[in-house]
N, C-alpha and C positions, 0 to 999 in steps of 0.2 A: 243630745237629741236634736236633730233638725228635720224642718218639715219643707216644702218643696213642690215643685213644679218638672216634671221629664217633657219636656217641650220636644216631639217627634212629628214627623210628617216627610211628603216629599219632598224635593227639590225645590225651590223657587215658590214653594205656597207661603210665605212669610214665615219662617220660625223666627229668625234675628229682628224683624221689625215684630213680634208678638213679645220677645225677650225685650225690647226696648221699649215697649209700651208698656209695659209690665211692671219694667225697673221704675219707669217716671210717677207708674199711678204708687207703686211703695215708698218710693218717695215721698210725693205728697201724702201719704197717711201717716209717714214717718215709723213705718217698717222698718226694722234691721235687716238689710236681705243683700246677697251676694248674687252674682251670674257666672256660671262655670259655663266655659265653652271647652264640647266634647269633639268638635270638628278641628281633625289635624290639617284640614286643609283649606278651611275659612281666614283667611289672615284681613277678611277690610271687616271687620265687625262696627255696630252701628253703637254700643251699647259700650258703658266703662266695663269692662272684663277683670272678675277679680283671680279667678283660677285660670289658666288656660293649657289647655291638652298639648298647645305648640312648643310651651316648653322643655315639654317630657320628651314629645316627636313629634318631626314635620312633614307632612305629606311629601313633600318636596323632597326631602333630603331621602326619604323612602324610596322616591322613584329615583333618584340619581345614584343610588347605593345598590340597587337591587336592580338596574336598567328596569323599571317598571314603568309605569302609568302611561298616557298617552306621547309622552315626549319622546320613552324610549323604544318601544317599538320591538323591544325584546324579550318579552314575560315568558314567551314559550322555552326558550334558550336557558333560562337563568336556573340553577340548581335546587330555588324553593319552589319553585310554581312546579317543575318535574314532580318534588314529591306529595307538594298540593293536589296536584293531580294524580296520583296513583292512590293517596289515601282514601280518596275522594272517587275512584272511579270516573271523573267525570269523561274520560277521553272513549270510554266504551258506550257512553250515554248520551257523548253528543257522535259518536259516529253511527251512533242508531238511529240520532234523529236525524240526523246529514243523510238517508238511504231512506228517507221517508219522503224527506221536505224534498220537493225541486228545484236544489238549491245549486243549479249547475255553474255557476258566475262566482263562487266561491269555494274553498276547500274548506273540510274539516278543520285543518291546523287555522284555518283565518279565522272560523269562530273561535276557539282554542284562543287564539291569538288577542282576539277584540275583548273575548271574556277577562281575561286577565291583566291586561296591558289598563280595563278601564274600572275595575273592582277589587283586585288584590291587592293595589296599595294600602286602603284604606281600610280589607280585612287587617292586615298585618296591623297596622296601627292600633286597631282595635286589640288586638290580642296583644298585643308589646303592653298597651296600657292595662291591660288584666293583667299581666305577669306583675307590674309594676305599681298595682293597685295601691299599694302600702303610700304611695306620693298620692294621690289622688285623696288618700286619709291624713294624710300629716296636712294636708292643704285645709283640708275643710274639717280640720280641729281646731286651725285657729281663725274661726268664725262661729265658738259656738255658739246656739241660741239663733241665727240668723236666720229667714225666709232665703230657703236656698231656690237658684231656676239652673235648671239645665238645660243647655242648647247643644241640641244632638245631632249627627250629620245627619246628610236628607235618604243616603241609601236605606231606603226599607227593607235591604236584602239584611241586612246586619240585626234586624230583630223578627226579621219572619223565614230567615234559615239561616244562619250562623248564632250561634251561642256565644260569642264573645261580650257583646251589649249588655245581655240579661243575666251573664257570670256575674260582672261590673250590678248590675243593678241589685241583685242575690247579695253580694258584698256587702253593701252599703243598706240594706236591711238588715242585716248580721248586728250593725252595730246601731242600729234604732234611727234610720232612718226610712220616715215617711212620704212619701212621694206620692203626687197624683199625676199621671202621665196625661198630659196632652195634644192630644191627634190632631194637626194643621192645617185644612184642606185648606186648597182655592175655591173659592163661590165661585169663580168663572166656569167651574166645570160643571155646574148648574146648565148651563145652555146646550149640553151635549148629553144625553140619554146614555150614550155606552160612559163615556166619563167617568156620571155620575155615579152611575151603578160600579163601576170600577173601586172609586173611592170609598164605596159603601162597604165592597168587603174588604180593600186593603183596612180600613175602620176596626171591621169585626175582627181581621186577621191577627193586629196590632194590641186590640183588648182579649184576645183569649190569649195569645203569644207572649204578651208581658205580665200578665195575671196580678195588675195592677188597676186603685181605682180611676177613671178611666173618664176625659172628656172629651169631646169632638166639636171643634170651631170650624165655621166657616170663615174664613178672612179674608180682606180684601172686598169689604161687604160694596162700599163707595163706589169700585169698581162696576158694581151690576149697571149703574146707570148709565154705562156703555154698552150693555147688552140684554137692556131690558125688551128688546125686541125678540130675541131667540129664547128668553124664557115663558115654557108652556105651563105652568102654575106657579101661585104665589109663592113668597118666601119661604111663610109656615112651613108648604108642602114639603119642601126639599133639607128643612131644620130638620120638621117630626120624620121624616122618612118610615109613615103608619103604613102608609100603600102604593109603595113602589113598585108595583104592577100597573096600576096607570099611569104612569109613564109610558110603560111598553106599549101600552094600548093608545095612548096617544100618536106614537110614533107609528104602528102601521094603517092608523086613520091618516097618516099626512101623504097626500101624494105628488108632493115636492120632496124626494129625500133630501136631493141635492141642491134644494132651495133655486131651481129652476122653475120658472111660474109663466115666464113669456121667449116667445120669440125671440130668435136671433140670428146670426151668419153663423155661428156655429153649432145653430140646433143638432144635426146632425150628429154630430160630435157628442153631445150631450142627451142626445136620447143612448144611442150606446154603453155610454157610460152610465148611463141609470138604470141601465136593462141587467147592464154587469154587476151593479149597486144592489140592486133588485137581490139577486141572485144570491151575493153576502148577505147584505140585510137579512135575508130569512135564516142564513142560518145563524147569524147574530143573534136575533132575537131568542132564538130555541134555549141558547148558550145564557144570555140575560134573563130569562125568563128562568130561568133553573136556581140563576144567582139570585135573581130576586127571591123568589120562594124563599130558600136559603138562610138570609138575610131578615126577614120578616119572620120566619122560623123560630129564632134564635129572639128576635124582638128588642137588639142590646143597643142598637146603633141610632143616635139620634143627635142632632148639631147643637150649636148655639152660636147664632151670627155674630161679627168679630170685625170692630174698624179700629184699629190701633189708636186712632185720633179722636175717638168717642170715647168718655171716660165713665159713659154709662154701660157700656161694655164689659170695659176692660173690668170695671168693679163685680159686674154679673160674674164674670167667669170667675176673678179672685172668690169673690162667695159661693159659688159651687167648687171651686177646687179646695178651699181650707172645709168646708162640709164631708168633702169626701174623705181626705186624709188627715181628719181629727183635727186641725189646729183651730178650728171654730168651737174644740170642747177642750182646749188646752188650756195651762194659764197665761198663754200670751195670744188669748180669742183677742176677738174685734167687736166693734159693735156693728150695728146697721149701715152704717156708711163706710164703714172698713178700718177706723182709729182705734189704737191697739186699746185691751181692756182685762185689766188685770181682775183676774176670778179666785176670791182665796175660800171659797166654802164648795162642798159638793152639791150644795144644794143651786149656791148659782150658776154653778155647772152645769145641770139638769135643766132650768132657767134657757141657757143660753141655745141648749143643744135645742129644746124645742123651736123657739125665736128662730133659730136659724134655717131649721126644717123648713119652718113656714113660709120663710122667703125664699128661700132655695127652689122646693119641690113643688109648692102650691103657685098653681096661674092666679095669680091676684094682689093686689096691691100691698107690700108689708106695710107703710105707711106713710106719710106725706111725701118724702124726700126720697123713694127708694121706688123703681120699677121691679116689675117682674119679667120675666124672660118673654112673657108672651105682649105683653104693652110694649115692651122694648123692640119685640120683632115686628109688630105695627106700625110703631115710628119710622123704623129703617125701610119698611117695604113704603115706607108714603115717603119718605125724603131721599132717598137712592133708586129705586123703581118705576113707582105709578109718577112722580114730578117727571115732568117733560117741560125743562127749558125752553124749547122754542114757542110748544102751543100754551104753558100755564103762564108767561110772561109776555105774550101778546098782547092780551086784552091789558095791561097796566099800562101797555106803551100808548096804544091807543087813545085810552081815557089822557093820559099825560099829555098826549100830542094834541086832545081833543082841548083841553084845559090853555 
């Protein structure tokens, strides 16, 4: 049996620095835990790698084999992408949409061409590694008992339309593996209204799609204090994701879209282009406004802020992910602080599952030494948001100069 972390998201939203901050805090608890990297095409990893996907295949060697990826410039030509594409229908799907879009600066065959040259390497990989599944299990037999992390590529097309990811994932439940899948975002995309809303349902997409239980980080929380000026509500608002409608509503109260407020030599120029903005924007909003709904609908989608270098984090999230996928009712639970804790009765079992609920689920303190997710998201919004270096360290220098 092993239990586990599916560490997913986009590109460049942190997953290898969430795997590495991860690996450090199991360490210091003194977890047994491995890190399998599922990216054939990740080769600078942050983190020691005990499984890795590059051994089996390399993105690289895929696209020099098969003339694919961006280097080779040939995907359209090559005799698997021909029958990718004809299984696939895709070439009657985008010449329908080529006769829609006015897309005259480019040909059918160039989409064709962009699509494949910069996503089917990485399918194939994905499906070579399903065929070949049986290495992927001889690997992590000999780890057993470990806190397993998976570091998954960042394409979201591979678990929200291809089946290859969630074969792989099918598999390894087969054989009593527990997983709780972890959804990556950037907080930076907190400052942009379509973004945000964006992320909300690739979120929901990602938890009905894998039908796993199921967390959402925001990471790169540190970051905000570079853009605590573009953000229109607190932290909370964009964790709990309760009412994500005003947002929208805030956005057509602003009559800056384009963050145009004064004069200039190129007014001109920029009233234009806001009258054109204009024009989008509304039917953005029609289009977000539905998503919203949507997403609120459904009521599944909700954060938990995420600094790889805050280890009061990194432990929230560990306690809500071994809650979610039993290892918090296992015999290798943890206690409050996350040091492993051996359970040999059922009754301390039942013991443990409540304790844990408590901290997990309830906004309120578990006990001296342990935050809750909502005290936690208080700190963060007062030490990476509302702190303003220049005006809250003024007055010290002053007194100082004054002294």
């Amino acid at each position: 049996m092993w239990y586990g972390q599916l560490v997913i998201g986009p590109p460049g939203s942190g997953k290898s620095s969430y795997c590495f901050g991860m690996q450090q805090m199991l360490d210091a608890l003194g977890r047994r835990h491995i890190v399998v990297n599922l990216d054939p095409m990740n080769d600078l990893l942050p983190y020691k790698c005990d499984i890795d996907v590059m051994d089996l295949v390399k993105g690289e060697d895929v696209m020099n084999a098969h003339s694919l990826g961006p280097n080779g410039g040939k995907a359209y030509t090559s005799i698997y992408t021909r029958k990718y594409i004809h299984a696939c229908n895709l070439t009657d799907v985008l010449r329908f949409a080529h006769s829609l879009l006015p897309l005259h600066f480019f040909t059918c065959d160039d989409l064709l061409a962009f699509l494949f040259t910069n996503y089917l390497p990485m399918i194939y990989c994905m499906e070579y590694l399903l065929e070949n599944v049986d290495w992927l299990v001889d690997k992590l037999k000999a780890f057993t008992n470990s806190y397993v992390l998976i570091d998954c590529p960042g394409q979201v097309e591979l678990f929200t339309h291809h089946d290859a990811l969630r074969a792989i994932i099918r598999h390894l439940e087969r054989l009593d593996f527990r997983m709780t899948a972890v959804q990556v975002v950037d907080s930076t995309l907190c400052t942009d209204a379509f973004k945000h809303i964006s992320a909300l349902l690739m979120s929901l997409n990602a938890q009905l799609q894998l039908e796993l239980p199921h967390i959402n980080v925001l990471s790169k929380v540190d970051l905000l204090r570079l853009h605590r000026k573009d953000l229109r509500f607190r932290l909370e608002f964009y964790a709990d994701a309760y009412d994500v409608s005003a947002l929208l509503q805030a956005m057509e109260d602003d009559p800056h879209p384009l963050g145009i407020q004064e004069e200039s030599f190129v007014l001109f120029l920029a009233a234009a282009t806001s009258c054109a903005w204009r024009f989008v924007q509304q039917k953005l909003l029609g289009f977000s406004r539905a998503v919203c709904e949507l997403v609120e609908d459904f009521n599944l989608v909700s954060f938990l802020p995420v600094c790889v270098t805050d280890k009061e984090c990194m432990l929230l999230v560990l306690r809500a992910a071994d809650a979610a996928n039993g290892f918090a009712m296992g015999n290798y639970a943890t206690n409050e602080r996350g040091y492993p804790l051996q359970l040999d009765t059922e009754e301390e079992r039942q013991q443990m599952y409540a304790s844990t609920s408590t901290r997990v689920l309830r906004p309120k303190r578990a006990s001296n030494k342990t935050c809750s997710a909502w005290e936690l998201m208080e700190r963060l919004q007062e030490k990476y948001v509302d702190f303003d270096p220049e005006k809250d360290e003024a007055p010290i220098e002053e007194a100082t100069e004054a002294e």
